[in-house]
C-alpha positions as CSV (number, residue, x, y, z in Angstrom):
1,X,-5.4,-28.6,17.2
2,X,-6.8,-26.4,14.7
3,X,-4.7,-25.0,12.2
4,X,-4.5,-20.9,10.8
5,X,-5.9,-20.3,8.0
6,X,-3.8,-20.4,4.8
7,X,-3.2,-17.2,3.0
8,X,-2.7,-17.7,-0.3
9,X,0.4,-17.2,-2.9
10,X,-1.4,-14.6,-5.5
11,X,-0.7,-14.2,-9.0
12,X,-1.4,-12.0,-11.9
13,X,0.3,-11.6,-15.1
14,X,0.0,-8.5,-16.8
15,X,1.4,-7.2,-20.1
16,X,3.3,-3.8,-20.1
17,X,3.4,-2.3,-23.4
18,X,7.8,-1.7,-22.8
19,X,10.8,-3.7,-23.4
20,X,12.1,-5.9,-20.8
21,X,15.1,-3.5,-19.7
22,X,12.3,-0.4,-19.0
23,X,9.9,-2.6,-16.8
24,X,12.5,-4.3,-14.9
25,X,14.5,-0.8,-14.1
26,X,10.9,0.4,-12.8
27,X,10.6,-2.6,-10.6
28,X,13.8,-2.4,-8.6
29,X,14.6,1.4,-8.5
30,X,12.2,0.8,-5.4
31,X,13.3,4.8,-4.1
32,X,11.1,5.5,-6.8
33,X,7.7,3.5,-6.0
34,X,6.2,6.5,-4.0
35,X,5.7,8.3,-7.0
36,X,3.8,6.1,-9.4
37,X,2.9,2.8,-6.5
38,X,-0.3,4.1,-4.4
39,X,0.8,1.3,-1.5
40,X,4.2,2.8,-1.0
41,X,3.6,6.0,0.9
42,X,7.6,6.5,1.1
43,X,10.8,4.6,0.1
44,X,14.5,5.4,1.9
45,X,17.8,3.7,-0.1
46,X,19.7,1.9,2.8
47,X,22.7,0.8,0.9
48,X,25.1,2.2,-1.5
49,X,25.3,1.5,-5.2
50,X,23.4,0.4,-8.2
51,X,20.0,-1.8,-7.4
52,X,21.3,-5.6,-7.2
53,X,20.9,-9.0,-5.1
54,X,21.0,-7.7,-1.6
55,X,20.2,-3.7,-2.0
56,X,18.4,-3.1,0.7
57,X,15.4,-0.6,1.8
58,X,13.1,0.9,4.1
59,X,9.3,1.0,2.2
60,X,6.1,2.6,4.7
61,X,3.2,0.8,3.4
62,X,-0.1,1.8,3.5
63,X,-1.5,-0.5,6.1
64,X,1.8,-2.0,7.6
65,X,3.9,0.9,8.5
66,X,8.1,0.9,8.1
67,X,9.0,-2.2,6.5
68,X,12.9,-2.7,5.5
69,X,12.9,-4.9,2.4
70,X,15.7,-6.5,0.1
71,X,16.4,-7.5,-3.9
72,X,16.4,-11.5,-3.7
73,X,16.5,-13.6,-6.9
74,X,18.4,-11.1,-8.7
75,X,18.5,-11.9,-12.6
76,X,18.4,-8.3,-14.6
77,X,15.8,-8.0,-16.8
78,X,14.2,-11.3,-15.9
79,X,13.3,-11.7,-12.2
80,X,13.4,-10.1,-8.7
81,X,11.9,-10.7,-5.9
82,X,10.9,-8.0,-3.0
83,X,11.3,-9.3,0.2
84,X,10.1,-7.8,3.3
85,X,12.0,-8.5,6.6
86,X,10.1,-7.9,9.6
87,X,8.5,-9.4,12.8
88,X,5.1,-8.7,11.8
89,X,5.0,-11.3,8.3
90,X,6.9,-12.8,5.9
91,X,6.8,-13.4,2.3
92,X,7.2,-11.0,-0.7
93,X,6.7,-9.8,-4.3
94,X,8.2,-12.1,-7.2
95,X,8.4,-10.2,-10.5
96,X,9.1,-12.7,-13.6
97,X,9.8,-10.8,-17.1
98,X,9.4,-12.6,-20.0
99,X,9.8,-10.5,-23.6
100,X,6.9,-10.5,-25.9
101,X,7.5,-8.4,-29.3
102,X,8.6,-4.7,-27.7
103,X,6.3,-5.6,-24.8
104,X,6.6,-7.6,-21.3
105,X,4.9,-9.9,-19.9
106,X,5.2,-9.9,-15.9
107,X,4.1,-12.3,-13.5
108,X,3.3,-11.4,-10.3
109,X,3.5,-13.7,-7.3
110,X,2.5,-12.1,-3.8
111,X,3.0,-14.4,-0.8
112,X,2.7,-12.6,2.9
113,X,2.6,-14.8,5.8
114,X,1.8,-13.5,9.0
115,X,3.8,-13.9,12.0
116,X,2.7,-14.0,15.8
117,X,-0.3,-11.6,16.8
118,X,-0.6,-10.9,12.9
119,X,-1.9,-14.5,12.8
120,X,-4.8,-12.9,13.6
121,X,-5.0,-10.7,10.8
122,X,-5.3,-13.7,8.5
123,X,-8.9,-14.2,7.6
124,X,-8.5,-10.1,5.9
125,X,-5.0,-10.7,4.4
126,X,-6.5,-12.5,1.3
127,X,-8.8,-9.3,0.4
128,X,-5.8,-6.9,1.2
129,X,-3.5,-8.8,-0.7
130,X,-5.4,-9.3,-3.9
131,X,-6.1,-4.8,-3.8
132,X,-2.4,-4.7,-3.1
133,X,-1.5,-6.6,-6.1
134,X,-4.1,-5.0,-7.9
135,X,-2.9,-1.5,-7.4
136,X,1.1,-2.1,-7.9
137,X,0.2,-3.8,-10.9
138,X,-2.1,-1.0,-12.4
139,X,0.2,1.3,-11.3
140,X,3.2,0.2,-13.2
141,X,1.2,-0.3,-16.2
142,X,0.0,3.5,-16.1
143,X,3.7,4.7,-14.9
144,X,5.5,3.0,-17.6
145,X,2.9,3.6,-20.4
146,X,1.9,7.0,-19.4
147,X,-1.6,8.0,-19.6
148,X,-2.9,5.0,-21.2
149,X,-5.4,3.4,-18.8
150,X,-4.0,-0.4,-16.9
C-alpha cells in the first residue's frame, strides 16, 4: 500500500525588534489578524473574556474558507499555539517567545495535515504552507515595528 505524502512541520525563527509582552499580545488578540496578517481575510471572537488557553475563534483564510480555531499551550509571553479545528486538516501554528535584549525572538512551527479528500491536496500543501508562514511572519514584523521593512 502506498503511503500519502508527508507534509512537513515548517519552521522559521524571526527576530521582532519588541519586548516579549508586545509580540505575544499581537499573536493571540487573533480578532485583530485581519488588519496587519494578509492570510486572515476576517477574524470573529467566539468566547467571552481576555485571550487564554481555550479562547476560541472563527478565522476565513485565504485559501481554506471559515476555520474555527483555539489558544492551546497557553504560557503568556512565552508560547501559544493556534490550532485549527476542522474536517478538512489538522495541525496548527506554534509561536515560541524567547527575550533577546528589548527584542524577541519567535519561532514558528506550522504543521497542517490534511484530512479525507484534502489528502489530495498534499503534494501543493508544502509550497502553500511555506508562503503562509512567510507572510504571517513578515506581517508581524512590519505590524509591530511599523514601517520598517520584515
Amino acid at each position: 500500500m502506498a503511503r500519502a505524502p508527508h507534509v512537513p512541520v515548517l519552521q522559521r525563527t524571526q527576530t521582532i525588534d519588541q519586548p516579549p509582552g508586545k509580540v505575544f499580545h499581537a499573536i493571540v488578540t487573533l480578532e485583530e489578524f485581519p488588519a496587519w496578517n494578509p492570510t486572515v481575510k476576517r477574524a470573529e471572537k467566539l468566547s467571552a473574556g481576555a485571550p487564554r488557553e481555550g479562547s476560541r475563534y472563527a478565522f476565513w483564510v485565504r485559501g481554506f474558507g471559515r476555520t474555527e480555531q483555539t489558544l492551546e499551550e497557553f504560557r503568556t509571553n512565552e508560547r501559544v499555539r493556534i490550532v485549527p479545528h476542522s474536517p478538512k486538516f489538522s495541525g496548527g501554528h506554534r509561536f515560541t517567545l524567547r527575550a533577546s535584549g528589548q527584542s524577541t525572538i519567535v519561532d514558528h512551527e506550522l504543521e497542517l495535515r490534511p484530512r479525507g479528500w484534502m489528502k489530495l491536496m498534499t503534494p501543493m500543501l508544502g509550497p502553500l504552507m511555506r508562503k503562509n508562514l512567510a507572510d504571517t511572519a513578515n506581517a508581524l514584523k512590519r505590524h509591530l515595528e511599523g514601517s520598517r521593512t520584515a
